[in-house]
Structures are given as structure tokens and as C-alpha cells.
C-alpha positions as CSV (number, residue, x, y, z in Angstrom):
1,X,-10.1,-5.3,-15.7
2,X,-10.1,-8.6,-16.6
3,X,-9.3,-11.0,-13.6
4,X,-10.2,-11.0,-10.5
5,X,-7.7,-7.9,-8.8
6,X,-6.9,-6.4,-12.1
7,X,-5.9,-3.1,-11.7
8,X,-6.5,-0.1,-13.3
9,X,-3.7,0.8,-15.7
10,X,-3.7,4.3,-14.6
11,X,-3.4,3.5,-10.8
12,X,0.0,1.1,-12.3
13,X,0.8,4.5,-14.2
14,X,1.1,6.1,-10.5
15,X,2.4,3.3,-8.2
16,X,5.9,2.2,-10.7
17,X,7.8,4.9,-10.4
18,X,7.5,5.6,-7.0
19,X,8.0,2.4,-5.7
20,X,11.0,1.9,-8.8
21,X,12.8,4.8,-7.5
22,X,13.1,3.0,-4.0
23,X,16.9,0.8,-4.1
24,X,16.8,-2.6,-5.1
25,X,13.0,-3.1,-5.5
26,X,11.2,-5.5,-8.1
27,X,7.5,-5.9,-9.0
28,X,5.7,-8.9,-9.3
29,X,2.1,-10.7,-9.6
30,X,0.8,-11.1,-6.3
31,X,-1.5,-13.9,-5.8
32,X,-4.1,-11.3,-6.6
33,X,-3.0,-7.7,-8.0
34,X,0.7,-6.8,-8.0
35,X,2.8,-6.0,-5.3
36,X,6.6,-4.7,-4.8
37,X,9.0,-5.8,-2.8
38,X,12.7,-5.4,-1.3
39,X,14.5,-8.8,-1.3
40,X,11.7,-11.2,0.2
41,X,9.5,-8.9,1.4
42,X,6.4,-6.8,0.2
43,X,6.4,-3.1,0.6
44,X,3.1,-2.7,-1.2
45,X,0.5,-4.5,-2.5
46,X,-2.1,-3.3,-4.5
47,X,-5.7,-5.2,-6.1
48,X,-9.3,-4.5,-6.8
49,X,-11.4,-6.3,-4.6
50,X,-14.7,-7.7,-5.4
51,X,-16.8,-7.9,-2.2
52,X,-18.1,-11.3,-3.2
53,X,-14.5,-12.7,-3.8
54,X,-12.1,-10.8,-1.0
55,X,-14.7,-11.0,1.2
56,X,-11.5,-10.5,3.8
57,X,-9.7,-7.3,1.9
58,X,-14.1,-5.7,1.3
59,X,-14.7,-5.9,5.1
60,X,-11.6,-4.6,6.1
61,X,-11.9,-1.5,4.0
62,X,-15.4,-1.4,4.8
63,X,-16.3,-1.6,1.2
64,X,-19.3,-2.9,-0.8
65,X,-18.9,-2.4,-4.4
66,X,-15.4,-2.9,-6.5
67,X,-12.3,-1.0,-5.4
68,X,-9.0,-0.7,-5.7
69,X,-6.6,-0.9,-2.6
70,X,-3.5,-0.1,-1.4
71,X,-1.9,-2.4,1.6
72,X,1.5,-1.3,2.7
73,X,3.2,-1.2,6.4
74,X,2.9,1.7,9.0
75,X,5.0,2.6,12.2
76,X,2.9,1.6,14.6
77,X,3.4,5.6,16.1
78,X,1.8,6.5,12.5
79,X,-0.9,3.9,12.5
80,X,-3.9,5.6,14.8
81,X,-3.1,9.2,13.0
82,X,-4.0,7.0,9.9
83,X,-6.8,5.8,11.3
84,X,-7.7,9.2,12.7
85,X,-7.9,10.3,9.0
86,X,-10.6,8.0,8.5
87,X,-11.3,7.1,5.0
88,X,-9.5,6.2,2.7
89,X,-7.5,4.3,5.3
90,X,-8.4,1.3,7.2
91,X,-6.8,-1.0,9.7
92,X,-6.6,-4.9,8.0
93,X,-6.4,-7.5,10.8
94,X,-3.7,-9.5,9.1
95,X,-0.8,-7.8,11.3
96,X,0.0,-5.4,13.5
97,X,1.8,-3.0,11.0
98,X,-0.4,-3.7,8.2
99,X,-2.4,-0.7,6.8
100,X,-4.8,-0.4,4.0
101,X,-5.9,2.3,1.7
102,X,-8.5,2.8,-0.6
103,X,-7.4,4.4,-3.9
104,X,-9.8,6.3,-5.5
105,X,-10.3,9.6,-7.5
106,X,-9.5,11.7,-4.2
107,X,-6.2,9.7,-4.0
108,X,-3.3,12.0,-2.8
109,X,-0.6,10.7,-5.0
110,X,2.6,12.6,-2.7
111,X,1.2,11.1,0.3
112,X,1.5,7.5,-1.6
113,X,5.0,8.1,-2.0
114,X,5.8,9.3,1.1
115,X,3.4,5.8,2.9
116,X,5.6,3.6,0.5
117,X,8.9,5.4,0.9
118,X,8.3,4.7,5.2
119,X,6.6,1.1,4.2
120,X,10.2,0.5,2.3
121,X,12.1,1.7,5.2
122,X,10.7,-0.4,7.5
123,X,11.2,-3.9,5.8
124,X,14.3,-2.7,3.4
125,X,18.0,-3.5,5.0
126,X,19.3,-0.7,7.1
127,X,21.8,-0.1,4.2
128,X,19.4,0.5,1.5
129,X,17.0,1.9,4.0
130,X,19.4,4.8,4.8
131,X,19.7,5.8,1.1
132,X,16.6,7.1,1.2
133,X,16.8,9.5,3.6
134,X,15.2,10.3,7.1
135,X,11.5,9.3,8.2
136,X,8.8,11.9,7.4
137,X,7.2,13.2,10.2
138,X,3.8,11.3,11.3
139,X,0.8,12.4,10.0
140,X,-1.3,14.6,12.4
């Protein structure tokens, strides 16, 4: 890394072509890491925190060392079965939607793509929403 929210090229490797295979979505800087979004709107966001720089982003994911995360949206249904999980996912206080998720070695990359796919749903048009396909049933 070599800026503050660099991240990994590998985790890149991963995110792209799930989030390209969603309709009509574009990458971009972020004003730390990169995100993705459909027309105005960010589906996923994605930086390495420092806990002496995000102080914000490091206490919500209950961090304390350098890691990489994942912030996308939830149904708010989905959110406490997140949270039930525990780590890697946390709640950010930044919206009511809004969920975090640490990426790490353990990462389950399906369960990425099926997070983003809803996250893309939720803020994507109803027309490009319906292209791909129905909801994915909450996670118990």
C-alpha cells in the first residue's frame, strides 16, 4: 500500500468483477479507497483503515491495527442476522442501512457477491435492479 486506504491488489482482484457484472456500474476513487456505484450512488466502498487516521471507520469495526473493509448497504430485515454473525461484520453509525465488513483471509468471497448484488438492488433503479434477479434469502 502506498496511501493512506490503499488496497490490496488482490482484494481489487476479487471485488471487479463482481461488482462489474452488476448493470450500469462504474468504479472510481473514493475520497479514501475505491468504491462502485450505480448512477450517483455507492453500492460498495472499500479501504484499509489505519486506526490513527479513520479513527471513525477503526472504531466501528472494532479494529486496532490496519485492515481492509468492506461498507456496503443491508435491508434493514438482513441487518441484525449480520450482526448476529458477529465478526467480520459490524454496524457503522453513519446510516441506518449502512453495514461494514472486515475483509480478511477468512473472507467468503460468494457471500460478497451475494451482500453487493442486494447492496446494488437496493440503491440501483427498479429497471436495472430487476435484471438481476430476485433477493437472496436473509442470512440466518
Amino acid at each position: 500500500m502506498t496511501a493512506p486506504g490503499d488496497v490490496p491488489p488482490e482484494v481489487l482482484d476479487r471485488l471487479r468483477p463482481i461488482c462489474r457484472e452488476l448493470p450500469e456500474t462504474y468504479e472510481e476513487p473514493a475520497w479514501v479507497g475505491t468504491r462502485w456505484r450505480i448512477r450517483k450512488r455507492t453500492f460498495a466502498h472499500v479501504l484499509t483503515v489505519d486506526p490513527d487516521r479513520q479513527v471513525a471507520h477503526a472504531r466501528a469495526a472494532e479494529v486496532d491495527q490496519p485492515a481492509c473493509l468492506l461498507i456496503f448497504q443491508s435491508p434493514p430485515d438482513e441487518i441484525a442476522g449480520l450482526l448476529g454473525c458477529g465478526h467480520p461484520f459490524y454496524k457503522p453509525e453513519w446510516g441506518p442501512t449502512a453495514m461494514g465488513m472486515v475483509l480478511d483471509a477468512d473472507t467468503g468471497w460468494d457471500e460478497v457477491a451475494e451482500l453487493l448484488t442486494e447492496s446494488y438492488r437496493m440503491l440501483a433503479p427498479k429497471r436495472l435492479a430487476a435484471l438481476v434477479g430476485p433477493p437472496t434469502p436473509p442470512i440466518a
